[in-house]
Structure formats: C-alpha cells, structure tokens
N, C-alpha and C positions, 0 to 999 in steps of 0.2 A: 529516536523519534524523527520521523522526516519534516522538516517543514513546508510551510505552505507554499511548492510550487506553481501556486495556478491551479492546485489539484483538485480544490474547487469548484472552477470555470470545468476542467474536464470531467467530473462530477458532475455536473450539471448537464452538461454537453452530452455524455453518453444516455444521462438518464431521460432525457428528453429524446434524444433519437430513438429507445425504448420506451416511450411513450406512459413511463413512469411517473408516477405522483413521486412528491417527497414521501409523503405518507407512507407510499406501498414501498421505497428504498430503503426508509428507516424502518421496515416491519421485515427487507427480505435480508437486509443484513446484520437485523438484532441490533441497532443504534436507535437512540432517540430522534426522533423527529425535530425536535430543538436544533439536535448535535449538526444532523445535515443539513437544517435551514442554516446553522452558524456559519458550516465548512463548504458549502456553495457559495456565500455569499465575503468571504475573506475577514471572518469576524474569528476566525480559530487559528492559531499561528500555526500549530503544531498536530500531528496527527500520528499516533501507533502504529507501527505495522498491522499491528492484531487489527486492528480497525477498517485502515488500509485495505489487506484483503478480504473483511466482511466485506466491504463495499464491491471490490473486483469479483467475487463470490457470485454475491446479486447483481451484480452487470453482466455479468460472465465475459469479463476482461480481463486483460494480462497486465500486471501491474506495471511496467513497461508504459501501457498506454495513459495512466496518471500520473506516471513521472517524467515520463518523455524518452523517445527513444535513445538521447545521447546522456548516453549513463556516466559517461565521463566528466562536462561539464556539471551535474546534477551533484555529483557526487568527488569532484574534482582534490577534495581534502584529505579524501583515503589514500589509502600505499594502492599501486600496481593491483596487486596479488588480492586485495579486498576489490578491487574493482570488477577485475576478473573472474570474483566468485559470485558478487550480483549478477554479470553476463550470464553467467551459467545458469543462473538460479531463475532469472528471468526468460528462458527458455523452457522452463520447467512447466509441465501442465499445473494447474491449479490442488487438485489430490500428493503428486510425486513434489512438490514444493511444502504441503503441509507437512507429509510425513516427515519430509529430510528438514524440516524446519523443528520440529521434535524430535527428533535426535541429537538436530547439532546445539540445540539451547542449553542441554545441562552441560553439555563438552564443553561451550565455551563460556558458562555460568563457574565450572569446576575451575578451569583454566584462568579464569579473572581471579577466583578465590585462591589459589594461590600465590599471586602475586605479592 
C-alpha cells in the first residue's frame, strides 16, 4: 500500500485540469465517490495499487505522475534492485504494465509462500 503522498492534491489536480466531477472519477475508475472525496482531501492514509491505477486509468496518467517523479526519495526504503524495477514499470504503457502486473503477482505471491 502506498501511502498518502499528496496523491491526493495530485488527484485532484489532474482531475480538475480534466474538467472532472468527483462524481464522473469515481464512476470512470469503479471507486466510490466517498473514497475520492476522502483521498483528495487527505482523510485516507493509505491507498492500493489496484486503486491507484483505477484512478491513473481514468485520468489517463502514468502513475509516476501521483507519486512523483523522484522514485527514489518516494520509495527510499527499498533495496537498489526494487527501485529499479518501479523505474522500469513506470515507463510502462498503462495495458503492457497490467499484464506484467498479472503475471508477476502469483510469481511473487508463490515466492513469499515459501519462505
């Protein structure tokens, strides 16, 4: 779960420049209307990936631009090598990022249960 960096503020931000209701964001990206008034307004800590990119979905943004572009400080707690693989991932069109996000969830769902 990523938490709330401002992502929010940039929620709101893009969806205004898109001349979007909450309404119509919470209807193009399958969330509640609650959820988004909550998550504009810094009343939500924490927010899903899954979530996440419904919202980038209906903006038609690069998730990148909710979390900012310096992946590093954002994410400064990971090893190198996890860093590295948001870089990449985040370069990824919105489709070629789902799939390989389906793919690599049971890899590394299997990979945790063995431990």
């Amino acid at each position: 779960m990523y938490e709330n960096l401002n992502i929010g503020n940039e929620i709101r931000y893009y969806r205004i420049k898109q001349k979007l209701s909450q309404e119509k964001l919470a209807e193009k990206s399958d969330l509640s209307l609650n959820f988004i008034s909550k998550l504009e307004t810094g009343r939500i800590g924490n927010i899903s990936l899954s979530k996440l990119l419904n919202i980038c979905k209906a903006l038609n943004i690069q998730l990148g631009k909710l979390v900012g572009d310096d992946i590093e400080n954002s994410f400064s707690e990971l090893p190198p090598s996890a860093i590295e693989l948001i870089k990449v991932m985040h370069k990824l069109n919105y489709s070629d990022l789902d799939i390989l996000s389906r793919d690599l969830i049971p890899l590394i769902k299997d990979f945790s249960n063995k431990k």
